[in-house]
Every structure is written in structure tokens, then in C-alpha cells.
N, CA, C and O atoms as a DFTB+ gen file, in Angstrom:
292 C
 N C O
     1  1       3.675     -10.021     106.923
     2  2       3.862      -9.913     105.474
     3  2       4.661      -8.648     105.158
     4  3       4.303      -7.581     105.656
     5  1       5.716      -8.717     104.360
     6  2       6.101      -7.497     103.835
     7  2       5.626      -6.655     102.832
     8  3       4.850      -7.011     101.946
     9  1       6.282      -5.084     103.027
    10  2       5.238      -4.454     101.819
    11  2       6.060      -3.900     100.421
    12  3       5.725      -3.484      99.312
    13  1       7.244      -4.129     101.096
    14  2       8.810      -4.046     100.217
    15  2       9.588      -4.469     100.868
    16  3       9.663      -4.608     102.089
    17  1      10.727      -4.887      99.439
    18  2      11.816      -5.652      99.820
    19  2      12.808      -5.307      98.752
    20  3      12.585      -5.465      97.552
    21  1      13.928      -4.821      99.261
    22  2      15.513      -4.895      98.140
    23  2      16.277      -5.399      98.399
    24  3      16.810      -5.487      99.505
    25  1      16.670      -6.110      96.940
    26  2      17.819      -7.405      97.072
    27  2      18.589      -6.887      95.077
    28  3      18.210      -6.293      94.067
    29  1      19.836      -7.652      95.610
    30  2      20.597      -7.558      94.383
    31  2      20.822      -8.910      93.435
    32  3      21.673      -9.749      93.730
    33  1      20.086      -9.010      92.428
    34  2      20.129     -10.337      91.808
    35  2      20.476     -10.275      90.169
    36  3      20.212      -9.201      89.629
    37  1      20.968     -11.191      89.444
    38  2      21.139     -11.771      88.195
    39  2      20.006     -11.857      87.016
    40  3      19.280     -12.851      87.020
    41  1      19.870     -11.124      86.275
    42  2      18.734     -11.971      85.330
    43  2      19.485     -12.943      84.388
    44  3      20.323     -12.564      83.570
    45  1      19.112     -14.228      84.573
    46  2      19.631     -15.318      84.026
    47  2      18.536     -16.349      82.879
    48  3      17.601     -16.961      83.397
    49  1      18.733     -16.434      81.584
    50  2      17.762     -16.847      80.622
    51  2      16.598     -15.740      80.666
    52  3      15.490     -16.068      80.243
    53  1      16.808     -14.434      81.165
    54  2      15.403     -14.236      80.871
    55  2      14.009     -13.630      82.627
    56  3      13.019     -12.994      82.990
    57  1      15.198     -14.585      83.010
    58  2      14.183     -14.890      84.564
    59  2      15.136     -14.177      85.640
    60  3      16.325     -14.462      85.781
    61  1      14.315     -13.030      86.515
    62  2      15.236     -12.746      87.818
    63  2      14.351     -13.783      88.498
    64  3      13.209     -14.243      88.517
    65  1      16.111     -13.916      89.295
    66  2      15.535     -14.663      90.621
    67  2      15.527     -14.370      91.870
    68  3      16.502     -13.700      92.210
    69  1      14.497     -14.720      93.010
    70  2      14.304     -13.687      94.061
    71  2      15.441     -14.837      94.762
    72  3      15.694     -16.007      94.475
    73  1      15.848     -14.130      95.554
    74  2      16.824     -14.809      97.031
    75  2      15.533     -15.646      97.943
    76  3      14.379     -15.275      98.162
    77  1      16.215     -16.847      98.337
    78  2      15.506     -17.786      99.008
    79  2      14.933     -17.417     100.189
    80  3      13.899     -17.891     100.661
    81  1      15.678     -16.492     100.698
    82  2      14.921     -15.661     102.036
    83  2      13.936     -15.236     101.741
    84  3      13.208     -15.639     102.648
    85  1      13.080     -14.432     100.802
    86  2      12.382     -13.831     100.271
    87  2      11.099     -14.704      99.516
    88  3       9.942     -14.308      99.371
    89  1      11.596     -15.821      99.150
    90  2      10.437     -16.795      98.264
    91  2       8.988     -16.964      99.406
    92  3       7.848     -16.528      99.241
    93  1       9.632     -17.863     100.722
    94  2       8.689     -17.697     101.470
    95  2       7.170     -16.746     101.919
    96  3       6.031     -17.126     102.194
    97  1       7.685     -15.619     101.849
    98  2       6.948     -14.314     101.935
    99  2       6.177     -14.161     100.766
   100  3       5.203     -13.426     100.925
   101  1       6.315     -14.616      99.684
   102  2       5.949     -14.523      98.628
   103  2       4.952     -15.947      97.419
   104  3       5.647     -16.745      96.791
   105  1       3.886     -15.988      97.342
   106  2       2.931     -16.791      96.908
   107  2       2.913     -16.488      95.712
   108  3       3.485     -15.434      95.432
   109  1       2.130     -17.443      94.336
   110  2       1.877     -17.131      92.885
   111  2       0.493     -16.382      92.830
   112  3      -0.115     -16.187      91.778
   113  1       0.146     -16.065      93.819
   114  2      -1.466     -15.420      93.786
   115  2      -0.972     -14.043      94.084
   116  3      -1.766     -13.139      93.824
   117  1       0.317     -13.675      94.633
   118  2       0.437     -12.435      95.051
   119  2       0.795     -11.697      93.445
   120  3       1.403     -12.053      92.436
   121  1      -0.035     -10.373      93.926
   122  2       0.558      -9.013      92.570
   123  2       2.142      -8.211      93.390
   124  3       2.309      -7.836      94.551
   125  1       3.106      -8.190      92.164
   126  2       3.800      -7.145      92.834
   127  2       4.327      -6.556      91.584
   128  3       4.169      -7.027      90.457
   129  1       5.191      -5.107      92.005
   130  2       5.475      -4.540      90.901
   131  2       6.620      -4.599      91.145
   132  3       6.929      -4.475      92.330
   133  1       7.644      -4.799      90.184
   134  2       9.034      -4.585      89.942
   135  2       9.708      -3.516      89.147
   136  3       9.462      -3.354      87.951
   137  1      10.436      -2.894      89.718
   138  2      11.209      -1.613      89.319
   139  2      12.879      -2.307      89.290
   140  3      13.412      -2.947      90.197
   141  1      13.249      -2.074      88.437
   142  2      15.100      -2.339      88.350
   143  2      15.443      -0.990      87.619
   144  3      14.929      -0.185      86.843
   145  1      16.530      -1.193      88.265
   146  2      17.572      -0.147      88.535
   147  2      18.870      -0.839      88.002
   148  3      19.480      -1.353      88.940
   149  1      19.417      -0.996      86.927
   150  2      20.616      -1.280      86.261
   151  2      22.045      -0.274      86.865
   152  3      22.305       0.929      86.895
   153  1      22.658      -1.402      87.246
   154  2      23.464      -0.949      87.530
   155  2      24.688      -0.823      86.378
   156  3      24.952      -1.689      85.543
   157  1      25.706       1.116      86.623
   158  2      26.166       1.148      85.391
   159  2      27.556      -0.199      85.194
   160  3      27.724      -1.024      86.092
   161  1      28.203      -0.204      84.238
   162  2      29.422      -1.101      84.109
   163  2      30.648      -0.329      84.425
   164  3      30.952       0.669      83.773
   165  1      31.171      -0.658      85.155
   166  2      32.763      -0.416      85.805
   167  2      33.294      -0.461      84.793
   168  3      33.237      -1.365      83.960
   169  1      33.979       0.697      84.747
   170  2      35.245       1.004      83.670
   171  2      36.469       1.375      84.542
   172  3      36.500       2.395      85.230
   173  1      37.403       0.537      84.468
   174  2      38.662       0.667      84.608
   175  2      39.100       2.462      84.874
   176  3      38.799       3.400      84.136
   177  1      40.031       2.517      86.399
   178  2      40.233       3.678      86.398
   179  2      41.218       4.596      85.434
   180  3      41.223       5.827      85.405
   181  1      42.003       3.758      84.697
   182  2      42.626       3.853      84.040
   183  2      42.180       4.614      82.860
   184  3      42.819       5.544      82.368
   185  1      40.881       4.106      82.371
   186  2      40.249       4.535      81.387
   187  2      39.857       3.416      80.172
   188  3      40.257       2.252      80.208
   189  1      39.160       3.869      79.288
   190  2      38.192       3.004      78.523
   191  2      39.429       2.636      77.584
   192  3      39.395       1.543      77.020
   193  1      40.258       3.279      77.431
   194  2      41.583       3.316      76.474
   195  2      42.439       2.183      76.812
   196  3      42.971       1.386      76.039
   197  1      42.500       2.245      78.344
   198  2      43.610       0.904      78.827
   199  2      42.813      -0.149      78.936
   200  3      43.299      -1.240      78.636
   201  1      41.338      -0.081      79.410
   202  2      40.490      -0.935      79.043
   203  2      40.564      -1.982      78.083
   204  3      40.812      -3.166      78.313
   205  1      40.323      -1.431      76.960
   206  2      40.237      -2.138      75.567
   207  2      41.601      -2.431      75.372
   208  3      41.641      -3.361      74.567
   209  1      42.885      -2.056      75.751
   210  2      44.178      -2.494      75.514
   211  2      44.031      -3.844      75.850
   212  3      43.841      -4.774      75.067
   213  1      44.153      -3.896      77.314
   214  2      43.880      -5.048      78.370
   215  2      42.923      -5.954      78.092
   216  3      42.856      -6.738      79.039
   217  1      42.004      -6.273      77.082
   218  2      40.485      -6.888      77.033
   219  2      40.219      -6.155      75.607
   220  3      39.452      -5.193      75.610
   221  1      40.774      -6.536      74.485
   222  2      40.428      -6.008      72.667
   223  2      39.425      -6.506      72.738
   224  3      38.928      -7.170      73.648
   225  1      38.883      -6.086      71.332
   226  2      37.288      -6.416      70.960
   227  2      37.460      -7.212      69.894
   228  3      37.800      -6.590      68.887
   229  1      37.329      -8.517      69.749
   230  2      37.457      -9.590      68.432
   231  2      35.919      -8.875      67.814
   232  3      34.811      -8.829      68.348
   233  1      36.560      -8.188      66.009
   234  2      35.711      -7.930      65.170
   235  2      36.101      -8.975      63.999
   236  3      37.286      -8.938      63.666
   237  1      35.220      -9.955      63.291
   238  2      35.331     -10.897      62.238
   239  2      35.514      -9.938      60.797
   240  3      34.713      -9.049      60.505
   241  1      36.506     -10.232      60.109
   242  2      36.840      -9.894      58.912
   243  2      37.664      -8.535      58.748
   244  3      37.970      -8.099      57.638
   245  1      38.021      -7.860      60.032
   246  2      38.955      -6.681      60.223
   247  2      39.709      -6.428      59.497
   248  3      40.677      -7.167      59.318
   249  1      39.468      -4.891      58.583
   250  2      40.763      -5.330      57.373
   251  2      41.875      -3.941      58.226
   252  3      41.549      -2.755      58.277
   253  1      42.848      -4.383      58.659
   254  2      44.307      -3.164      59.585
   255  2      44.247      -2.340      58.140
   256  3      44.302      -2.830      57.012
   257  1      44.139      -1.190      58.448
   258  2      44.831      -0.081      57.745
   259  2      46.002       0.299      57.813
   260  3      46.484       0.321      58.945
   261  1      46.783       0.683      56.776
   262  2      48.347       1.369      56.263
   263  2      48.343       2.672      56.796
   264  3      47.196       3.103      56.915
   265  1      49.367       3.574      57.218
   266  2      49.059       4.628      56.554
   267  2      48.466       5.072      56.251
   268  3      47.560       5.734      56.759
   269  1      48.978       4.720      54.594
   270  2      48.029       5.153      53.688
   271  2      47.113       5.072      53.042
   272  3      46.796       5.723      52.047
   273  1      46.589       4.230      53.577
   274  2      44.884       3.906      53.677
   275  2      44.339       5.092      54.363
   276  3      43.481       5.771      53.799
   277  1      44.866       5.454      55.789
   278  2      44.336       6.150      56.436
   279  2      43.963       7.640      55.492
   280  3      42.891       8.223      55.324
   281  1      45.189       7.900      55.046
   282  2      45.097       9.279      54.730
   283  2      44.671       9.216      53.835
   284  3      45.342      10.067      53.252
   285  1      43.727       8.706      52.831
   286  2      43.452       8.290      51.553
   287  2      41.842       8.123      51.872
   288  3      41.083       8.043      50.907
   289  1      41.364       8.075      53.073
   290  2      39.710       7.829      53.135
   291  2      39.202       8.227      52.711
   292  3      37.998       7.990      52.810
């Protein structure tokens, strides 16, 4: 029986799922504790700037500013 185990998985709807290697070893009577560790998000080496160039952010009802809108806030 094992007493730990690390694997890299998906939470999908809600539910992680263990790798099939691992189910075996593992019963619904057993207690275990789970710790996750989020991994951070890759940002482009480029930067968050060329990022969002490459991949914009659709915002609904965006009103573009003039100018002089700008300088007028």
C-alpha cells in the first residue's frame, strides 16, 4: 500500500481525477488528504503587453476613447 503519491492532473466539472495507475491502490473506505499546489499561468516571454496584443480581451459594450475623451476624464 502506498503512503503518498504525486501526480499532475485537471480539475474538470468540479472533480480531480486520479491517474488510472493510482485508482487501484486506492478504495472508497480509504481517508486521504489532498493538498494542491496551483500551478502559476505562463506568461509569454515577451511580456503581458505582447500577450494581450496576440490574444485581446473581448469586453461587451466597450466604448474606444478619442483623445479627447482621454484628456477630459
Amino acid at each position: 500500500m502506498i503512503n503518498s503519491l504525486e501526480f499532475q492532473t485537471k480539475i474538470k466539472k468540479g472533480k480531480i481525477y486520479i491517474p488510472e495507475k493510482y485508482q487501484q491502490e486506492l478504495t472508497e473506505e480509504d481517508e486521504i488528504t489532498v493538498i494542491l499546489l496551483k500551478q502559476p499561468k505562463k506568461i509569454s516571454p515577451t511580456g503581458v503587453i505582447a500577450e494581450l496584443t496576440e490574444n485581446p480581451i473581448s469586453v461587451k459594450n466597450i466604448r474606444k476613447l478619442t483623445r479627447e475623451d482621454i484628456y477630459n476624464l
